[in-house]
MARMI-718117 format. One line per 5 residues: number of its first residue (from 1); their letters; for each residue x, y, z of C-alpha. Coordinates in nm, 3 decimals, padded with zeros to 5 digits. Example, Ala and Ser with C-alpha at 12.3 -4.5 7.8 and 13.67 -1.06 7.14 Angstrom:
<nodes>
1) AS) 01.230:-00.450:00.780; 01.367:-00.106:00.714 .
</nodes>
This chain:
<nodes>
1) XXXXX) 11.898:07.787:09.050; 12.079:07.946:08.780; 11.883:08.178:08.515; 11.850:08.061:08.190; 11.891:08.344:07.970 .
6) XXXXX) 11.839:08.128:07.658; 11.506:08.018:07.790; 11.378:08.397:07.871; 11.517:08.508:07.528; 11.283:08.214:07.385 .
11) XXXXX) 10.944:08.352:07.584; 11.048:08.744:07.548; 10.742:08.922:07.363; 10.865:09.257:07.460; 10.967:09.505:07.156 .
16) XXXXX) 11.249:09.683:07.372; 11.193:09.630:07.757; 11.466:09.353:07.859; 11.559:09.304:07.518; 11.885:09.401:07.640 .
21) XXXXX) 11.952:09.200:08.006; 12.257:09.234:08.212; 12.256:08.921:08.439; 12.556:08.986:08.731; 12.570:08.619:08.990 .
26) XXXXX) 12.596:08.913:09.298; 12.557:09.312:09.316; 12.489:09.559:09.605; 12.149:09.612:09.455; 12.065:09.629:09.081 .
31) XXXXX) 11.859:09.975:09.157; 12.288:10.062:09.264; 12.395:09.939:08.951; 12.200:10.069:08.693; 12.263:10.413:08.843 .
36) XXXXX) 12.616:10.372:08.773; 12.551:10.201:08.434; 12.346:10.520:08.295; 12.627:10.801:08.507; 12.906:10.566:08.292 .
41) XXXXX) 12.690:10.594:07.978; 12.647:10.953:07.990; 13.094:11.004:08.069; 13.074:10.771:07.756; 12.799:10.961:07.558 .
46) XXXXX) 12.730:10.640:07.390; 12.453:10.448:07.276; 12.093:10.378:07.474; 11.945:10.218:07.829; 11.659:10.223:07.729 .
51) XXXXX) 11.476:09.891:07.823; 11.785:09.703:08.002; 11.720:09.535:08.244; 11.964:09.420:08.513; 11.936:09.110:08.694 .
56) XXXXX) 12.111:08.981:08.955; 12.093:08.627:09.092; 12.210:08.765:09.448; 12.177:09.123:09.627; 12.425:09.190:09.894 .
61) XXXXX) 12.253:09.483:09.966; 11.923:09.491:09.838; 11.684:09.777:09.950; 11.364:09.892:10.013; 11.190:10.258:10.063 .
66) XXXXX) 11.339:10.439:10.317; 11.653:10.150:10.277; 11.469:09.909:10.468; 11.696:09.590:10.423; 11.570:09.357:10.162 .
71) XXXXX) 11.722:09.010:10.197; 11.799:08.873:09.806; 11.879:08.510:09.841; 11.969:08.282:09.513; 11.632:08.178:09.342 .
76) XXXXX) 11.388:08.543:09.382; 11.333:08.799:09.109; 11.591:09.087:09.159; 11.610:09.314:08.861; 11.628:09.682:08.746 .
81) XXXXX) 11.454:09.822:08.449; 11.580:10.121:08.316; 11.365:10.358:08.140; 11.389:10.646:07.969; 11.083:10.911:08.034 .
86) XXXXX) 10.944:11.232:07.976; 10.723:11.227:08.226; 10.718:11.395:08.548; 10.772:11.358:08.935; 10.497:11.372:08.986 .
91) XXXXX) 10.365:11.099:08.745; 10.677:10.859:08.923; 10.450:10.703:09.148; 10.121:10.637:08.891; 10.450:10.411:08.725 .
96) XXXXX) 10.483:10.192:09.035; 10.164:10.165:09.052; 10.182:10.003:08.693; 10.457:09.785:08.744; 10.299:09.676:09.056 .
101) XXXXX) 09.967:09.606:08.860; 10.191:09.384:08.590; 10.348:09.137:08.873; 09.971:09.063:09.040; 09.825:09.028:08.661 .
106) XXXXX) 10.061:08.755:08.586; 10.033:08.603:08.903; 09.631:08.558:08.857; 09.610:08.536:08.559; 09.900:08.217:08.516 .
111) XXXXX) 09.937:08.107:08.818; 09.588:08.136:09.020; 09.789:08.332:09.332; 09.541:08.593:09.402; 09.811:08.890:09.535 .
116) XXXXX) 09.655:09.224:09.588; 09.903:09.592:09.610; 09.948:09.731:09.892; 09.949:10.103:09.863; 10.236:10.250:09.760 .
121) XXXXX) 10.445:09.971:09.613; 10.471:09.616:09.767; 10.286:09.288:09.681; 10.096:09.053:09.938; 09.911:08.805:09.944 .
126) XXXXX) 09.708:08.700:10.284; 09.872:08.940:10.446; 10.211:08.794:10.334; 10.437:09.007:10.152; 10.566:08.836:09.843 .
131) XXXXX) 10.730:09.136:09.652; 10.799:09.497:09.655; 10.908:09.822:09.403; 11.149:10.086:09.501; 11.082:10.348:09.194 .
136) XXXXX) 11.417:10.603:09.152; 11.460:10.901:08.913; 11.793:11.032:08.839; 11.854:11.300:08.537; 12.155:11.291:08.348 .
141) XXXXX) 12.309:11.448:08.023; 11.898:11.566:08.017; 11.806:11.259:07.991; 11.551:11.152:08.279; 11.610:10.776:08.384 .
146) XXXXX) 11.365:10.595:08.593; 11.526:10.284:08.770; 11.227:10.023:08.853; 11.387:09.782:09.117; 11.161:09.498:09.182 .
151) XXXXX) 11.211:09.196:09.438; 11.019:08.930:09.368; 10.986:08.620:09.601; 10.993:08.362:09.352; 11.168:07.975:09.433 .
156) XXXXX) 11.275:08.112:09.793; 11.199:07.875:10.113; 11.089:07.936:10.471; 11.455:07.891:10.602; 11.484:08.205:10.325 .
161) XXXXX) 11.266:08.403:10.478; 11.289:08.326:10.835; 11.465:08.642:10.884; 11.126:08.824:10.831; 10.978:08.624:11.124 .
166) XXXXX) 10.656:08.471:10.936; 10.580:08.773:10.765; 10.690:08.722:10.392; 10.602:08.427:10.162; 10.728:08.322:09.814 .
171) XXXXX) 10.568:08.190:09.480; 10.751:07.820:09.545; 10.531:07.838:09.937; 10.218:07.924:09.794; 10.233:07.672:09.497 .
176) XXXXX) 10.424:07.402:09.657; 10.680:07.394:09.386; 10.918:07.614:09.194; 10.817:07.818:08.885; 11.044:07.912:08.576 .
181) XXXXX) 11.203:08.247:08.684; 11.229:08.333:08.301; 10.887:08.245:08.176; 10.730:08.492:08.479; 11.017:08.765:08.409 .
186) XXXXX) 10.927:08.776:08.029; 10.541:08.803:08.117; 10.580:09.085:08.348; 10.849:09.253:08.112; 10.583:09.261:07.852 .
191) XXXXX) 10.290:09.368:08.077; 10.503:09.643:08.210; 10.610:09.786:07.874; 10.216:09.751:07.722; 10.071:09.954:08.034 .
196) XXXXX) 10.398:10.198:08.027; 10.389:10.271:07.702; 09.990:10.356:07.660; 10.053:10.568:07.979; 10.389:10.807:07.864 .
201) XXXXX) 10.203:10.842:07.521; 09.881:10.941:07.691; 09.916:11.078:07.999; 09.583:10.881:08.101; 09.577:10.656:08.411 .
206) XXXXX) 09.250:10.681:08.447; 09.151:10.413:08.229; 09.450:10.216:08.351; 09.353:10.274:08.754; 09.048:10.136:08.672 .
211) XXXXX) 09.202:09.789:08.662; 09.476:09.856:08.878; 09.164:09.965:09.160; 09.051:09.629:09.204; 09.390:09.508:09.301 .
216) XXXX) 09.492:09.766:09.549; 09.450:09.775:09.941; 09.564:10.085:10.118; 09.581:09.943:10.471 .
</nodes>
């Protein structure tokens, strides 16, 4: 179950957004992580975030909103993305909203699993959840960070997610087989940054919503 970081290198489309990828084999949580990466950067004053991306292949504690436990076996999605923005609080959750609007994109459009949002931040499908976002802002050295965690449940099993009692499902359940971690990463990584970038340049999430819309349930 390993991540091939030569394979995602080889599908990567993105022009900054997980160009740079810090893969760690276990973490508390990478949201944990990159907060320390960008404090240590700033004691440092050296060189940029922007765009890493830190993946873990296990999350010891991995968390949710309101640090709901978030179990982060070996073979999900459990990354960070670190971005640099001038935009404001209140403009934190419209960015969710985006990278939520990426994951359920990719998984119609590639791999015919119809997943809808679920307002604010989490990804179902049937009633299943299958992923989730936990969005944090920290500013430091003036620099605003935003720290995207996302949990994806990618190759995990039913003896994986028997701890949620039948109420989470994964990509490998749905499809009957496992998917390449790295191909789906790289799609959403490029997605995200397309959507992200139109939106800090703009301000306008109106004509973004209007696609995001047809994905989202707020019940």
């Amino acid at each position: 179950m390993d991540f091939d970081l030569d394979k995602y290198k080889k599908f990567l489309k993105t022009r900054y957004l997980g160009r740079n990828l810090i893969y760690l084999e276990k973490t508390d949580s990478t949201n944990s992580f990159a907060s320390k990466l960008i404090k240590k950067k700033a004691e440092n004053r050296s060189g940029t975030l922007k765009g890493t991306v830190v993946l873990a292949k296990t999350q010891l504690k991995g968390r949710g909103r309101f640090d709901r436990k978030w179990i982060s076996p070996e073979g999900g999605l459990w990354f960070t993305l670190i971005l640099e923005t001038g935009l404001e609080p209140k403009n934190f959750a419209e960015v969710t909203l985006i990278a939520a609007y990426s994951i359920v994109n990719i998984l119609d459009r590639d791999y015919k699993i119809n997943a809808e949002i679920k307002w604010p931040n989490d990804i179902y499908y049937k009633k299943l959840k299958l992923g989730g976002i936990l969005t944090e802002a920290e500013k430091i050295g003036g620099i605003t960070y935003l720290l995207i965690g996302i949990g994806l449940n990618a190759n995990l099993t039913k003896v994986d997610l028997a701890p949620y009692g039948r109420k989470s499902v994964s990509i490998k359940i749905i499809l009957g087989k496992d998917i390449e971690r790295e191909i789906i990463l790289s799609k959403i990584l490029f997605n995200i940054e397309e959507d992200y970038e139109y939106y800090s340049q703009t301000k306008d999430f109106k004509t973004i919503f209007k696609k995001i819309e047809k994905r989202l349930k707020f019940i």
